[in-house]
Backbone bond lengths (Angstrom), bond angles and torsions (degrees), N, CA, C in turn:
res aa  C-N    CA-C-N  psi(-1)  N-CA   C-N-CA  omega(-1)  CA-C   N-CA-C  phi
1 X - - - 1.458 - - 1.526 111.36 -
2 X 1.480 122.23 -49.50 1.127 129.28 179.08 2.341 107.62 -40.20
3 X 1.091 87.21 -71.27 1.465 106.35 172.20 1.250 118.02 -16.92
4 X 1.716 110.59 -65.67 1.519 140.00 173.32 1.418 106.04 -42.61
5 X 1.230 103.14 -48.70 1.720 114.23 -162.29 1.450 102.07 -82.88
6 X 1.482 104.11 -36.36 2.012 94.65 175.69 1.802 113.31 -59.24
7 X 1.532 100.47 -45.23 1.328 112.64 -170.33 1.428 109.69 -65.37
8 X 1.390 127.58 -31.39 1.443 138.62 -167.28 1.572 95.74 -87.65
9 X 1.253 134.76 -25.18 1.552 131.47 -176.43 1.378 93.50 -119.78
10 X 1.097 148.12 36.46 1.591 112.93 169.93 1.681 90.59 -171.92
11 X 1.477 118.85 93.81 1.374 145.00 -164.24 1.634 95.06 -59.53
12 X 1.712 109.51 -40.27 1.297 110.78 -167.76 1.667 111.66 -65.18
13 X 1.125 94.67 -25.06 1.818 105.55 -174.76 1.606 116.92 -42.77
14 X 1.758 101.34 -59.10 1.243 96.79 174.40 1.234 132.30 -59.69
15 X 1.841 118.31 -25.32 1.407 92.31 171.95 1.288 132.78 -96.82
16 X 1.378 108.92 14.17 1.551 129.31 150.50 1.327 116.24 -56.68
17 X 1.677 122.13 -53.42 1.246 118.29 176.07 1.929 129.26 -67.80
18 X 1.173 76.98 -18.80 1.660 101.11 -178.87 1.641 104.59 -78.32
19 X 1.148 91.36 -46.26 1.583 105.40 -176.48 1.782 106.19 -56.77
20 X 1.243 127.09 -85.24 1.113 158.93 131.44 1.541 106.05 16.94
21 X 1.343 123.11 -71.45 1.636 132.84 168.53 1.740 101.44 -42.67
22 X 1.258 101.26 -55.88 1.838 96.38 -168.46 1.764 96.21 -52.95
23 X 1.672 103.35 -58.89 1.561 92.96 -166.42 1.315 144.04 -42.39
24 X 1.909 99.13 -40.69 1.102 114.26 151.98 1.055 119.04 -40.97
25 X 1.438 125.57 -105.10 1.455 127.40 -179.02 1.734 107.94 -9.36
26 X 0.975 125.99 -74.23 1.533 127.74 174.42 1.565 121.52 -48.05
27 X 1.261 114.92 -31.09 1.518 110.95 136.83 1.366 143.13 -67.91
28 X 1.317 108.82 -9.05 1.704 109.89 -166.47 1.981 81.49 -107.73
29 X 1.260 123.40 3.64 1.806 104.08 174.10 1.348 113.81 -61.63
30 X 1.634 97.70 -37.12 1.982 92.10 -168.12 1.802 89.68 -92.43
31 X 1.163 139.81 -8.28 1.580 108.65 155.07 1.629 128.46 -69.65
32 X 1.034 93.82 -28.97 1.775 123.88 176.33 2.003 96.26 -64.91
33 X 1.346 118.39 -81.39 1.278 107.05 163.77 1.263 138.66 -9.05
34 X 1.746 103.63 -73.99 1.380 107.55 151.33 1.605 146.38 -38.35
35 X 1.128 93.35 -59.61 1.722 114.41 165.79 1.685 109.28 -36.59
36 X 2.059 95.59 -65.14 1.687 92.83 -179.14 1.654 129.38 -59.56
37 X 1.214 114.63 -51.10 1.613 129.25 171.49 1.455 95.66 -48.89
38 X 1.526 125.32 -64.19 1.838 107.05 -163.67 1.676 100.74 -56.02
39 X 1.705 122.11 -64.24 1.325 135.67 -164.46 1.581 102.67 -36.91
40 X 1.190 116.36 -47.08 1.477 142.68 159.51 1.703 115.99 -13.77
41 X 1.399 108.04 -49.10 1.708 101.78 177.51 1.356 94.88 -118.31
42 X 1.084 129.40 39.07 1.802 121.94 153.52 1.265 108.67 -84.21
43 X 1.249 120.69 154.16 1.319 122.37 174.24 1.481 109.62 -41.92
44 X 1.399 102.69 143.73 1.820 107.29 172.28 1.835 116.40 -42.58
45 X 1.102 120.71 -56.09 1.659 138.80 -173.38 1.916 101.87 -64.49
46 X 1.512 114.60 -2.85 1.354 85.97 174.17 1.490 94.77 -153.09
47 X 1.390 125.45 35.88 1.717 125.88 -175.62 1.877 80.52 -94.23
48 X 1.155 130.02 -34.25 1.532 104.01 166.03 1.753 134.32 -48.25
49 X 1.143 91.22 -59.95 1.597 113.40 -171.19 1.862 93.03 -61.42
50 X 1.541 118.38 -34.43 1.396 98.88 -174.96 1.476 113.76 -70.22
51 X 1.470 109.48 -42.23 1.921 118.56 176.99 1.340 105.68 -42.84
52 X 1.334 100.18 -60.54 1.664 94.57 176.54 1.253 117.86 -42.52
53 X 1.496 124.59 -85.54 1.840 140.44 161.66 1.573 93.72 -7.90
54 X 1.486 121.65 -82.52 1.154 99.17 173.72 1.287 163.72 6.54
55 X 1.809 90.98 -85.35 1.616 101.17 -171.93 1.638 107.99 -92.45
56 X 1.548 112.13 7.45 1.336 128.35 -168.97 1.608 82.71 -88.79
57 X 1.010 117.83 -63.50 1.370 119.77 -157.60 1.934 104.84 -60.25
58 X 1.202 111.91 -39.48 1.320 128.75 153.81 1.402 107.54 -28.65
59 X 1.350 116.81 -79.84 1.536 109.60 -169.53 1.244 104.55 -83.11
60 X 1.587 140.49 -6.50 1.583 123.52 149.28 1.748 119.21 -58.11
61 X 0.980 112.48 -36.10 1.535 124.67 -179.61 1.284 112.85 -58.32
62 X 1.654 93.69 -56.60 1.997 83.92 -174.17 1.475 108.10 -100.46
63 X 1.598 133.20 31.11 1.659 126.96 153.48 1.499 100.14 -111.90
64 X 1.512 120.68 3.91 1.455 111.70 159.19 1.399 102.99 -96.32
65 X 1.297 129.31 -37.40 1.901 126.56 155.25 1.239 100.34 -13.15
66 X 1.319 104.70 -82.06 1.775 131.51 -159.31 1.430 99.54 -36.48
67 X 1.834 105.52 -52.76 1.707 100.60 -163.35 1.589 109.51 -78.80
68 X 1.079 109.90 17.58 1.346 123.42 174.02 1.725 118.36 -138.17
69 X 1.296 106.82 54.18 1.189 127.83 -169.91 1.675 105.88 -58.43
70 X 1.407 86.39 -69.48 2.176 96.93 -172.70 1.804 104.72 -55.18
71 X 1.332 112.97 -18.69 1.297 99.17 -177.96 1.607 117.69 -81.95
72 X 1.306 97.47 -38.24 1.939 118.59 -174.50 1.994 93.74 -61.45
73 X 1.444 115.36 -37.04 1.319 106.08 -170.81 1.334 118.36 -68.80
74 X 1.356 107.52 -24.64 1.598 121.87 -168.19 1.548 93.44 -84.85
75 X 1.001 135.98 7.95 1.531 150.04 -164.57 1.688 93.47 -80.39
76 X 1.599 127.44 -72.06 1.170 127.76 161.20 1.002 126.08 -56.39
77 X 1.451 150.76 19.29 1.237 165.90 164.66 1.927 107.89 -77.98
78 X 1.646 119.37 95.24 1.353 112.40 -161.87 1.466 98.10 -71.10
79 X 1.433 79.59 148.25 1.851 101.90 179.13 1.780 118.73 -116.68
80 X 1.384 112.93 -12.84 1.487 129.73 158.98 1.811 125.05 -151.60
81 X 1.257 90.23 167.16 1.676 86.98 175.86 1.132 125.40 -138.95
82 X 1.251 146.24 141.00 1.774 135.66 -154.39 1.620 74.29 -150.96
83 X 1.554 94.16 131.83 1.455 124.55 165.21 1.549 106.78 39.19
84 X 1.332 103.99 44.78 1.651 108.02 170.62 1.562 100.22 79.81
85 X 1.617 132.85 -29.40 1.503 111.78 167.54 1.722 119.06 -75.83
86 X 1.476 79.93 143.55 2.052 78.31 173.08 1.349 111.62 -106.53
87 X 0.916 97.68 144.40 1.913 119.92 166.43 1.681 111.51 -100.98
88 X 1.512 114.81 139.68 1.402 132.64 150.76 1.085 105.60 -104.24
89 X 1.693 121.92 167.05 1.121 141.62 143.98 1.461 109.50 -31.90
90 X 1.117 130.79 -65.38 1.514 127.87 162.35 1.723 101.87 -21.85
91 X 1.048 114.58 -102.35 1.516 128.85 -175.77 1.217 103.83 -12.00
92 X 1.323 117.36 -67.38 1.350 122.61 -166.60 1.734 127.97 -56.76
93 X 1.820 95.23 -18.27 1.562 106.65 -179.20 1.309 98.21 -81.79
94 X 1.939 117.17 -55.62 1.544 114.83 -170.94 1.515 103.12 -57.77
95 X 1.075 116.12 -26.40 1.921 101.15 179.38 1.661 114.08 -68.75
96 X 1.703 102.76 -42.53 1.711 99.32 177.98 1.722 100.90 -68.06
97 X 0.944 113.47 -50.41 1.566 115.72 -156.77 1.896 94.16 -59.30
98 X 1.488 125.32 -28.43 1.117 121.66 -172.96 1.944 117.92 -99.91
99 X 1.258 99.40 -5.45 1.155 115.64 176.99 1.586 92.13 -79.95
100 X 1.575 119.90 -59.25 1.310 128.41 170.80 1.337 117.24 -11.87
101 X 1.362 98.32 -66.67 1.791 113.04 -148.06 1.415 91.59 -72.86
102 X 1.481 121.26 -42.09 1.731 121.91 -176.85 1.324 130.36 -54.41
103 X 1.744 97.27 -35.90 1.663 106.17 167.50 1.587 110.27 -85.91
104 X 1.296 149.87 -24.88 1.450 149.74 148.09 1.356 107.40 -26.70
105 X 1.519 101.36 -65.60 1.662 100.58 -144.31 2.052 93.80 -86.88
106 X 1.759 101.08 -18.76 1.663 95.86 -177.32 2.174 92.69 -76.50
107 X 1.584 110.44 -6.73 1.016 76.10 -167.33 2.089 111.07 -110.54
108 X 1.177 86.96 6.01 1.843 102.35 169.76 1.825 99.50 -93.47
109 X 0.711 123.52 -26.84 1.911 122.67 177.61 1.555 87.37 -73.33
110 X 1.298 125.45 -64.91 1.151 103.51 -172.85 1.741 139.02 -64.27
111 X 1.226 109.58 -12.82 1.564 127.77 166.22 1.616 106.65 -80.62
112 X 1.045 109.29 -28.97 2.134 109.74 173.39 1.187 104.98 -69.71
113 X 1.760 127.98 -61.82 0.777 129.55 -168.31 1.556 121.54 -68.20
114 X 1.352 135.39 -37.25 1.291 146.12 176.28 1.134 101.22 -71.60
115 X 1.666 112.85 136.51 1.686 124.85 -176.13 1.575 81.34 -81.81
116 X 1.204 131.09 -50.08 1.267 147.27 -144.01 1.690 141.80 -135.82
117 X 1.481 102.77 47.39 1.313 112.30 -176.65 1.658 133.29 -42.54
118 X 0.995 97.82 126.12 1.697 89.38 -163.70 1.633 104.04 -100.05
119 X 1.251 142.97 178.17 1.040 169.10 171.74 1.565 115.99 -33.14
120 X 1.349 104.44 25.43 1.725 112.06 178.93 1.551 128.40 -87.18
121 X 1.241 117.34 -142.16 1.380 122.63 169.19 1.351 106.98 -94.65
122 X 1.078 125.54 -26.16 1.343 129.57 170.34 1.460 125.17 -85.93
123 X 1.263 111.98 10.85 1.475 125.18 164.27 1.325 151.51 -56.83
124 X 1.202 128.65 67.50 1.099 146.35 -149.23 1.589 115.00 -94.59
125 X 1.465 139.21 107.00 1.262 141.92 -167.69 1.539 132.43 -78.95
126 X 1.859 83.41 -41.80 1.446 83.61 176.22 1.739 87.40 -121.20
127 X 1.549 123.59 158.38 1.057 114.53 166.15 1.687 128.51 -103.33
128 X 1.185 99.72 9.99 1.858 89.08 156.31 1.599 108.68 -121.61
129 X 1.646 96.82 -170.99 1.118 101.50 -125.40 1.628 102.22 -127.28
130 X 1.019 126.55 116.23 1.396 107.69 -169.78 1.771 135.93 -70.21
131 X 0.662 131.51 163.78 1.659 129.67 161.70 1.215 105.34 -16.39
132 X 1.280 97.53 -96.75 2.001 115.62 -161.87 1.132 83.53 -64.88
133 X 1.172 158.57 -85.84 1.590 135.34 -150.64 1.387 123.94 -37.93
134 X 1.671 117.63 -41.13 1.148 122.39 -173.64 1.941 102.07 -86.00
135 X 1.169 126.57 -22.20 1.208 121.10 -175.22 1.401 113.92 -87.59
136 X 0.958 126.87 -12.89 1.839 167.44 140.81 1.449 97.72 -43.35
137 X 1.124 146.55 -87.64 1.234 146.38 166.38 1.890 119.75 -31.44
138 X 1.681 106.24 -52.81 1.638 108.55 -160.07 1.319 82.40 -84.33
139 X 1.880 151.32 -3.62 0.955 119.13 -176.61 1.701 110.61 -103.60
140 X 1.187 100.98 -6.95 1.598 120.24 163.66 1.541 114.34 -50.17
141 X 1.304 104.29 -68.42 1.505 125.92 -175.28 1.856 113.14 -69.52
142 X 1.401 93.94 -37.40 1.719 105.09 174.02 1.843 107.58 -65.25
143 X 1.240 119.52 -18.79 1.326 132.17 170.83 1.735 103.37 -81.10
144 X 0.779 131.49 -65.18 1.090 119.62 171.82 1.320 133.68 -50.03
145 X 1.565 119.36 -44.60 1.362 124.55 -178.82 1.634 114.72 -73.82
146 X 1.707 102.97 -18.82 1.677 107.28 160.23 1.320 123.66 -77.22
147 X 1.209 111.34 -46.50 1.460 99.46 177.65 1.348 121.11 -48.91
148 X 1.848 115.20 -44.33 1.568 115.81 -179.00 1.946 99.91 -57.50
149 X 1.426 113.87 -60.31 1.166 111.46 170.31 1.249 129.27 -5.48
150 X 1.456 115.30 -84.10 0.863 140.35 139.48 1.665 132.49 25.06
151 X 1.778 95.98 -95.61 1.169 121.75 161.99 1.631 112.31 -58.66
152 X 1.279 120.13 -52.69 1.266 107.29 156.98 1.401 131.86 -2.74
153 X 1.676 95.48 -97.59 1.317 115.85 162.95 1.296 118.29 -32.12
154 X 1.378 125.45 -67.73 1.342 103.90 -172.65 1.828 137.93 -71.59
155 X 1.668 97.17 2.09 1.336 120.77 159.33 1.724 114.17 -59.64
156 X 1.502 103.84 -70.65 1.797 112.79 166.26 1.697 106.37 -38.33
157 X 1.249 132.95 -92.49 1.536 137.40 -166.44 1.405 111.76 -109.93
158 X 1.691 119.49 156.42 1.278 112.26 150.65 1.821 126.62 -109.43
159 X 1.240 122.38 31.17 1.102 134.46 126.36 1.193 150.40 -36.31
160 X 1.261 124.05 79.36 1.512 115.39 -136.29 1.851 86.30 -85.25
161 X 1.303 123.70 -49.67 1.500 118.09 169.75 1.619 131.25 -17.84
162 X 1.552 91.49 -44.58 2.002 110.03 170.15 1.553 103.96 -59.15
163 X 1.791 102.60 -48.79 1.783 102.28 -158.69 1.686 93.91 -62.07
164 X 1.439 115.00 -29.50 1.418 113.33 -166.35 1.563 106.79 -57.45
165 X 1.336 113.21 -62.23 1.319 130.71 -170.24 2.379 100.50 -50.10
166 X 1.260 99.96 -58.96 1.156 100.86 178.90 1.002 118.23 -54.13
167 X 1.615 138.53 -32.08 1.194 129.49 -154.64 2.022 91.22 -106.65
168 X 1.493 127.43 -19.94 1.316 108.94 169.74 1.397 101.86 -76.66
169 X 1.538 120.17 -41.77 1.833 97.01 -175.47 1.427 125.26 -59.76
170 X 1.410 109.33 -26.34 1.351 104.26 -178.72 1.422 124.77 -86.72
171 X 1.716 109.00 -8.67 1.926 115.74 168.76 1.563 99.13 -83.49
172 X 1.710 142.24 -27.85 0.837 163.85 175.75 1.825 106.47 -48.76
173 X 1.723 91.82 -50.71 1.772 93.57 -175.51 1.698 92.83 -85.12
174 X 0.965 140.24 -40.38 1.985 144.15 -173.94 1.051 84.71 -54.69
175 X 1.626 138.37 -69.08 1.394 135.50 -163.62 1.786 111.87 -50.46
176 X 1.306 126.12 -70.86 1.554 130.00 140.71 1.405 109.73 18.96
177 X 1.629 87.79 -90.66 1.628 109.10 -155.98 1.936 108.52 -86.29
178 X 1.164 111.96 20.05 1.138 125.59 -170.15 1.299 103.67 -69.74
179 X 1.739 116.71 -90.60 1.517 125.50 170.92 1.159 113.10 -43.56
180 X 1.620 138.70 -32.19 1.769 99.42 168.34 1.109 120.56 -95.25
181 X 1.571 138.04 -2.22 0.934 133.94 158.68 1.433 125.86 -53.25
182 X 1.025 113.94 -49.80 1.369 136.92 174.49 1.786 101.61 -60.24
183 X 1.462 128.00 -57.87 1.373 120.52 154.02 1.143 142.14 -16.40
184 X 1.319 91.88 -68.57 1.883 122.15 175.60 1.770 99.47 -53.39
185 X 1.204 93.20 -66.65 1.812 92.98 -172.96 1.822 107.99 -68.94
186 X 1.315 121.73 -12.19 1.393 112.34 157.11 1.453 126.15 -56.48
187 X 1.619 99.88 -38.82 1.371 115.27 -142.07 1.756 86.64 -91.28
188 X 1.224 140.86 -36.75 1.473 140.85 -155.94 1.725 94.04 -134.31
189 X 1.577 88.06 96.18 1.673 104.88 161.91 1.931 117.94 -47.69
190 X 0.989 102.26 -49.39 1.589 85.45 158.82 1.396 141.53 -44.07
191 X 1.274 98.10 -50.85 1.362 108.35 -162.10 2.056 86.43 -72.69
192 X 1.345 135.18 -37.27 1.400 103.71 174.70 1.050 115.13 -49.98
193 X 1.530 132.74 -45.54 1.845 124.98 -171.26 1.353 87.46 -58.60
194 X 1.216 155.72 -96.90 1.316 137.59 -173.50 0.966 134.67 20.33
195 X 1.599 106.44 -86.78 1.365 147.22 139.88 1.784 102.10 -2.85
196 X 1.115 112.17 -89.17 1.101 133.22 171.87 1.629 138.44 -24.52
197 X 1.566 77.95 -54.81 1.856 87.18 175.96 1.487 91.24 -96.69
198 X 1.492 154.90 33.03 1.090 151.56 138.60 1.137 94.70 -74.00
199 X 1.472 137.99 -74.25 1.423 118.52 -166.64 1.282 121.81 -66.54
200 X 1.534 126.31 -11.70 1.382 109.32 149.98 1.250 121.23 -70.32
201 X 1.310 130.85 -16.82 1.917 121.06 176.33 1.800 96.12 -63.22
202 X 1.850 115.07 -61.35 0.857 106.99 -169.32 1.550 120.32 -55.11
203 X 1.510 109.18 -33.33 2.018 111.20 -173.73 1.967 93.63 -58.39
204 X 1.293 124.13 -28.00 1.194 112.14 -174.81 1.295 131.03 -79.74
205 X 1.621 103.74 -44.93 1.858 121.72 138.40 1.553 121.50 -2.44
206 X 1.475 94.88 -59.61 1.864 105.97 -159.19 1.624 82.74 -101.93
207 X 1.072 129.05 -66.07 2.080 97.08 173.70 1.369 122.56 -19.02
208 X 1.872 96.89 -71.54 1.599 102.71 177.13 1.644 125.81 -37.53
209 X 1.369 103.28 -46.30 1.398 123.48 -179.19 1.389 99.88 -58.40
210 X 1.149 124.46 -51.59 1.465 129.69 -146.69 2.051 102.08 -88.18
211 X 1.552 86.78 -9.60 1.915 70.68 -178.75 1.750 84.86 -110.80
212 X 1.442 129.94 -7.02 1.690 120.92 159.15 1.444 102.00 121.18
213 X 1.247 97.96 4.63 1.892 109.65 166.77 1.835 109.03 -78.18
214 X 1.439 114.63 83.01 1.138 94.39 -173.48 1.677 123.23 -95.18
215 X 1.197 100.71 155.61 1.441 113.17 -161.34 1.643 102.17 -102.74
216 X 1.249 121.13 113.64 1.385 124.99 -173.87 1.918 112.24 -60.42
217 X 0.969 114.09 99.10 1.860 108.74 179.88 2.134 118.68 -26.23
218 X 1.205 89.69 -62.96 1.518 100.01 -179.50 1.662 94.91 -44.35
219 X 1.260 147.44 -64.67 1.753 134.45 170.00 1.105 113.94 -24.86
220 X 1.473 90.91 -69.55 1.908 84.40 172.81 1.345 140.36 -40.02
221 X 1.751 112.35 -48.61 1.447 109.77 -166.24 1.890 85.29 -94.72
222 X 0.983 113.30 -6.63 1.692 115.39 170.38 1.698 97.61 -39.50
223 X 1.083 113.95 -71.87 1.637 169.94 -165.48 1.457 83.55 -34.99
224 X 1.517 99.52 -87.81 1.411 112.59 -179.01 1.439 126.31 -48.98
225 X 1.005 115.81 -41.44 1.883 134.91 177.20 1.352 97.55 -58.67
226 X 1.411 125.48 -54.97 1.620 117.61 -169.41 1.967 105.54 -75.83
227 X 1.308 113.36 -44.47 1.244 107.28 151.44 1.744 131.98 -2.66
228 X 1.624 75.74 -96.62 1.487 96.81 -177.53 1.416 118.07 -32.20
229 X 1.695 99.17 -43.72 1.945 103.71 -170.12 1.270 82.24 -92.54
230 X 1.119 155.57 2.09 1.834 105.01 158.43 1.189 98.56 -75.59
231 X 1.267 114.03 -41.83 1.831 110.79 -168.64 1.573 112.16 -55.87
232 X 1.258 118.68 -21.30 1.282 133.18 -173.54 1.099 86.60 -55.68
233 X 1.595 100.24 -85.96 1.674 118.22 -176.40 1.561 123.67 -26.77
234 X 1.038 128.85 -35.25 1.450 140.30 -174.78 1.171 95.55 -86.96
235 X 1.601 150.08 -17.17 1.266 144.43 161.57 0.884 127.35 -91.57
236 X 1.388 119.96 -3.38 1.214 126.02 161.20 1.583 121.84 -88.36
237 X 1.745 102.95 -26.37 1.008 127.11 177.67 1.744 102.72 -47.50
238 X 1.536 94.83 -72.44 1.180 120.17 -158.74 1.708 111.57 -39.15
239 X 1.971 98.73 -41.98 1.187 123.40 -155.28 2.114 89.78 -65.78
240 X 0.918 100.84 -62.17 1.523 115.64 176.42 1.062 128.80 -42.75
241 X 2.210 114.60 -21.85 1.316 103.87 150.44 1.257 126.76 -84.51
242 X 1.407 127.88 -21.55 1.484 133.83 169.78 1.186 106.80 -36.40
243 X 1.381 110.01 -76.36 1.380 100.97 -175.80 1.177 144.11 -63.86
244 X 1.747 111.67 -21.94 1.194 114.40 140.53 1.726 129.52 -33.80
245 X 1.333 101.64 -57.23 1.448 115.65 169.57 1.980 99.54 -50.41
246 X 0.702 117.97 -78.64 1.382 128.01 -154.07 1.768 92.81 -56.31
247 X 0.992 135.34 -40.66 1.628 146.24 -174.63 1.745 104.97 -61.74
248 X 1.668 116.04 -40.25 1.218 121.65 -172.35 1.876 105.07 -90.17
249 X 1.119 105.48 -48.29 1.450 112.32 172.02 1.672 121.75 -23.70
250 X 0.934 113.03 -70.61 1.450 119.06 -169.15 1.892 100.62 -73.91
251 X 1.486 122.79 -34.39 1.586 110.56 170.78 1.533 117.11 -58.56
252 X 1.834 112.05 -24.01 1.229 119.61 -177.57 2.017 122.30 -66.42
253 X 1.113 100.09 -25.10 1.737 122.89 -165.98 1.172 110.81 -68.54
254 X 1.202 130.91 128.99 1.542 131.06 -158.25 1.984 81.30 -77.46
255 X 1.840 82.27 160.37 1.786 91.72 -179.96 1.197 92.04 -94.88
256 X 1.520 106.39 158.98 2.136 97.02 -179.05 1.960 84.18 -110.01
């Protein structure tokens, strides 16, 4: 009821909520990213049940954020300073959470790329991935991408009812677009290196961010958007020689 009554008296509301829904969603791509590539080497019979677990745990994380509003704010509130820069608790998560994503994604590029990994830090035996390991990981990163969330949000409105509404529609659309995303990037080995070195732009983002170098979002998914369509293009490319191939093939075959 409360909600109803903000939206029914206060014209400005909606385009806060309107506002707010897009951002989300446009924040939850690189959790969504994440989510698909890890869910990705679990055994076939349970990369569902983890997306779900996942992005569930996602939108448990950030409406227990929410109910802890005054605390998450005091989050940017600096708590030390080295060489005249300050750090918050904030800072300090986007730096782990982005340090994170750099060693992940530097460390799946490096298992694609090597015919033959030898006995390093990057050594990996079996290549999937279990349950609790992988839900262990997305709830790591799901901590991080809420808190920015989060703070976000409470930059746009102070309505915490709006942040509510925004933050289920936009785990609502991740949930959606979950299984084919995660498909798509199964199905076209490229598109993981993609994939991939996106979450290193973003692991660098939340460093940058995190020592107060901030990195404007719209660059980023700039970044990514032009990406995607070359890669597009090259799959379409690709697609167009097959069949080329496949069109010449059979005129080639001796007649018996």
């Amino acid at each position: 009821m409360e909600v109803l009554l903000i939206l029914a008296t206060d014209p400005a509301a909606w385009a806060a909520l309107m506002t707010l829904i897009a951002m989300e969603v446009v924040l939850g791509i690189d959790n969504l990213i994440f989510i698909a590539i890890l869910t990705n080497r679990m055994p076939e019979h349970q990369r569902e049940i983890g997306r779900r677990i996942g992005i569930g745990l996602a939108l448990i994380l950030r409406l227990a954020l929410l109910g802890t509003i005054a605390i998450i704010v005091k989050l940017t509130t600096p708590i030390f300073s080295v060489f005249g820069q300050s750090f918050s608790w904030r800072d300090l998560i986007l730096i782990a959470g982005g340090l994170f994503l750099v060693w992940k994604a530097t460390k799946e590029i490096h298992h694609r790329v090597d015919p033959d990994p030898g006995s390093d830090l990057f050594d990996r035996r079996d290549a999937s991935l279990g349950l609790a390991a992988a839900i262990g990981q997305i709830i790591l990163l799901d901590l991080v991408f809420s808190i920015d969330s989060i703070i976000t949000a409470v930059g746009m409105t102070q309505h915490v009812p709006i942040m509510v509404i925004a933050v289920v529609v936009a785990v609502a659309v991740m949930l959606v677009a979950a299984t084919p995303l995660a498909n798509f990037i199964n199905a076209n080995p490229t598109i993981v290196m993609l994939a991939l070195g996106f979450l290193l732009m973003i692991g660098m983002a939340l460093i940058a961010e995190g020592f107060g170098a901030y990195v404007p979002k719209g660059y980023i998914y700039a970044a990514m958007a032009f990406s995607a369509l070359v890669e597009s293009l090259n799959m379409l490319d690709r697609h167009a020689r097959k069949k080329r191939i496949e069109t010449v093939k059979p005129e080639r075959e001796p007649k018996t």
